[in-house]
C-alpha positions as CSV (number, residue, x, y, z in Angstrom):
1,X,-0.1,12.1,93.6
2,X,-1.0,8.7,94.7
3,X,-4.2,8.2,96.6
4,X,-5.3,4.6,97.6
5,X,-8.3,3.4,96.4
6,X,-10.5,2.9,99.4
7,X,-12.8,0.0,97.8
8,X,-10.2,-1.8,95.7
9,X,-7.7,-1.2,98.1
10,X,-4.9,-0.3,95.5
11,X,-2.8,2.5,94.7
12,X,-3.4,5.1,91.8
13,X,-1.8,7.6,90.0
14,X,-3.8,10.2,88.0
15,X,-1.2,12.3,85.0
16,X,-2.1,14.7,82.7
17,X,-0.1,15.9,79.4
18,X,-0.4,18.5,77.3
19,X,1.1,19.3,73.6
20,X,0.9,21.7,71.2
21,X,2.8,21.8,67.9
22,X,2.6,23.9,65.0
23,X,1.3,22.4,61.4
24,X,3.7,23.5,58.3
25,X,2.8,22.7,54.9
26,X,4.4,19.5,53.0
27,X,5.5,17.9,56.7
28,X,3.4,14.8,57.8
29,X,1.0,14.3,60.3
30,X,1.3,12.0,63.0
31,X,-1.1,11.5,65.0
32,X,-1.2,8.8,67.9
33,X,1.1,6.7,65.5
34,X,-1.1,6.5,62.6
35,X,-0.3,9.1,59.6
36,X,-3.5,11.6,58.6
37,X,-3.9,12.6,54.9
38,X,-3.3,16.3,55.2
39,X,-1.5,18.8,53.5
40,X,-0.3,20.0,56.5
41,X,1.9,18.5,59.0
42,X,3.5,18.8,62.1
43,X,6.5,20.7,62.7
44,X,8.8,19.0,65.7
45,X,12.4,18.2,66.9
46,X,11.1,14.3,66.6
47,X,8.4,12.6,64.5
48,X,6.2,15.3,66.4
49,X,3.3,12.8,67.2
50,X,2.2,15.1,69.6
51,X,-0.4,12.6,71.2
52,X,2.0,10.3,71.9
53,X,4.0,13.0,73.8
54,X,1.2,14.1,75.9
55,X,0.4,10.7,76.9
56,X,4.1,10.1,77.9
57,X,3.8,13.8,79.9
58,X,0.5,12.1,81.6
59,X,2.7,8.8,82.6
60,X,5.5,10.2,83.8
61,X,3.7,13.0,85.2
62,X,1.5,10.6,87.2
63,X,5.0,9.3,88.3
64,X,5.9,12.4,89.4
65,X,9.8,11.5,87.0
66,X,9.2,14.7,85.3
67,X,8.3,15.8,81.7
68,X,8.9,14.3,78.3
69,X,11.7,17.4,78.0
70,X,13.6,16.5,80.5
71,X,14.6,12.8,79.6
72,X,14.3,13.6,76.0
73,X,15.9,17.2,75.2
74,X,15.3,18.7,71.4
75,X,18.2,20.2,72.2
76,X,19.8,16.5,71.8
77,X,20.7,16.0,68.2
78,X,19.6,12.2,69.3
79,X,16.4,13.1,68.9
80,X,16.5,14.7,65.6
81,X,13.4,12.7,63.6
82,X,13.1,9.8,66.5
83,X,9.8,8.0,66.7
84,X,7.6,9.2,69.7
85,X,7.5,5.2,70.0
86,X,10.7,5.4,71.7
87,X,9.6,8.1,74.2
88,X,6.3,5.7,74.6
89,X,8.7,2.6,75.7
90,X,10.2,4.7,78.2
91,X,7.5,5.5,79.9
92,X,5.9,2.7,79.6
93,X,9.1,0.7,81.1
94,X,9.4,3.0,83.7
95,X,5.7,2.6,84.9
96,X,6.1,-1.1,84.9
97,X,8.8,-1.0,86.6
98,X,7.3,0.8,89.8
99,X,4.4,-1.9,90.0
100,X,1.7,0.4,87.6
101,X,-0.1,-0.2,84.8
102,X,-2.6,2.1,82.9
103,X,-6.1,1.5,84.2
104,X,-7.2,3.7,81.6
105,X,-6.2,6.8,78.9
106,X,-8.9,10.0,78.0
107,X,-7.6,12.2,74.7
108,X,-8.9,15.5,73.3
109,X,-7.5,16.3,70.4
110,X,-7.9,19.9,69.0
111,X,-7.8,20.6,65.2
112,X,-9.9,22.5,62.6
113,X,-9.2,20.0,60.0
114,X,-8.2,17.6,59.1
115,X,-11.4,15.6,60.7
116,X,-10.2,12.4,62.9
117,X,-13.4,11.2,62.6
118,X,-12.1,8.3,60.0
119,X,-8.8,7.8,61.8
120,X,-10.4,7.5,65.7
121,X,-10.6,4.1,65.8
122,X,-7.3,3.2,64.1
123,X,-5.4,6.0,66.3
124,X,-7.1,3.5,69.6
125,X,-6.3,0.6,68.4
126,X,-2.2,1.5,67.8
127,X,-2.7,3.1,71.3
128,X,-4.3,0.0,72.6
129,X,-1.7,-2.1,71.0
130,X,1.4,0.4,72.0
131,X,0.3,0.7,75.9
132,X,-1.2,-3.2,75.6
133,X,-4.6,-2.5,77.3
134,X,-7.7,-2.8,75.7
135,X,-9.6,-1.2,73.0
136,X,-12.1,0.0,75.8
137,X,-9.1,1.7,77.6
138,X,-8.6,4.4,75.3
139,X,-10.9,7.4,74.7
140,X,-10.4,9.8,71.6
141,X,-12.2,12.7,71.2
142,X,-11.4,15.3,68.4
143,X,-12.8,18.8,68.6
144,X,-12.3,22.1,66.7
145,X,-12.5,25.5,68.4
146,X,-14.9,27.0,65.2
147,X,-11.6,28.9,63.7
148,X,-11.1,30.9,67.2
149,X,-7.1,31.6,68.0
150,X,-4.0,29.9,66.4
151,X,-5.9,26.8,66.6
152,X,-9.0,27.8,64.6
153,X,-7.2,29.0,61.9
154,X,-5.3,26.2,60.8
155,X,-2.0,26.9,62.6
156,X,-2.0,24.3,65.2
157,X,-3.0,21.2,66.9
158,X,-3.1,20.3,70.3
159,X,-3.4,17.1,72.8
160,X,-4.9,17.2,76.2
161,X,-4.7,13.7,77.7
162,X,-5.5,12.4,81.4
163,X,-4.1,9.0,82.8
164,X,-5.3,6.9,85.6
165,X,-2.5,4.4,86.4
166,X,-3.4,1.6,88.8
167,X,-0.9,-0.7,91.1
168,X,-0.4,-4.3,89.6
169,X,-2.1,-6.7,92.0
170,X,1.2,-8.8,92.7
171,X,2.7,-5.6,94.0
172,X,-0.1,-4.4,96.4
């Protein structure tokens, strides 16, 4: 949905995105591009960075181009083991090339362990870096749900993420 902002006269775009994979033991864990020590992994068609595929569900959703499924089938042997870096781009290219850019990104991640608390700030840098915004951009939050559901016992993870894209100046 865009709305105009009525004070900075521009347009915006708000997305959300959503993911949810299931950890397996010996796979890895990929988590906004950076890998977390962890017995357990995710278990996905691609790399299975499931941050990275909620944030390109919030951009396109904000778009209103559809979901990461659509452009990007598991059903596609093509995607077999691709880097969520390429679904990023995507995104990424398509948003800049309707005059947006990301005003900013907020990220809950939901896992009873391993702890982010050591990995936040390298996860917002390579975010930072990937989307080219600043540091200050990007908000991480990790939480557990105190080993309630599939969730709390170890079975999962899961990536809520909100996007507020703003209009480029030259295009207002």
């Amino acid at each position: 949905m865009e709305m105009r902002c009525y004070y900075c006269n521009m347009n915006l775009r708000i997305g959300n995105g959503v993911d949810v994979h299931e950890l397996q033991l010996g796979q890895s864990l990929i988590i906004g591009g950076i890998k977390v020590d962890s017995e357990y992994g995710i278990k996905g068609h691609s790399d299975g960075d499931l941050l990275l595929h909620a944030l390109v569900d919030s951009i396109l959703g904000a778009l209103a181009l559809g979901d990461i499924g659509q452009h990007f089938p598991s059903s596609n042997k093509k995607w077999k083991n691709a880097s969520s870096e390429t679904f990023l781009n995507f995104a990424i290219d398509k948003m800049q090339s309707l005059g947006y850019k990301i005003n900013n990104i907020d990220i809950t991640i939901v896992l009873q362990s391993p702890s982010l608390k050591s990995y936040n700030k390298k996860i917002r840098i390579k975010l930072s870096s990937l989307c080219k915004i600043e540091l200050n951009q990007v908000s991480l939050k990790a939480t557990t749900t105190d080993n309630l559901g599939f969730l709390g016992r170890g079975e999962g993870v899961a990536a809520f993420i909100t996007t507020l894209l703003i209009q480029n100046e030259n295009t207002n």
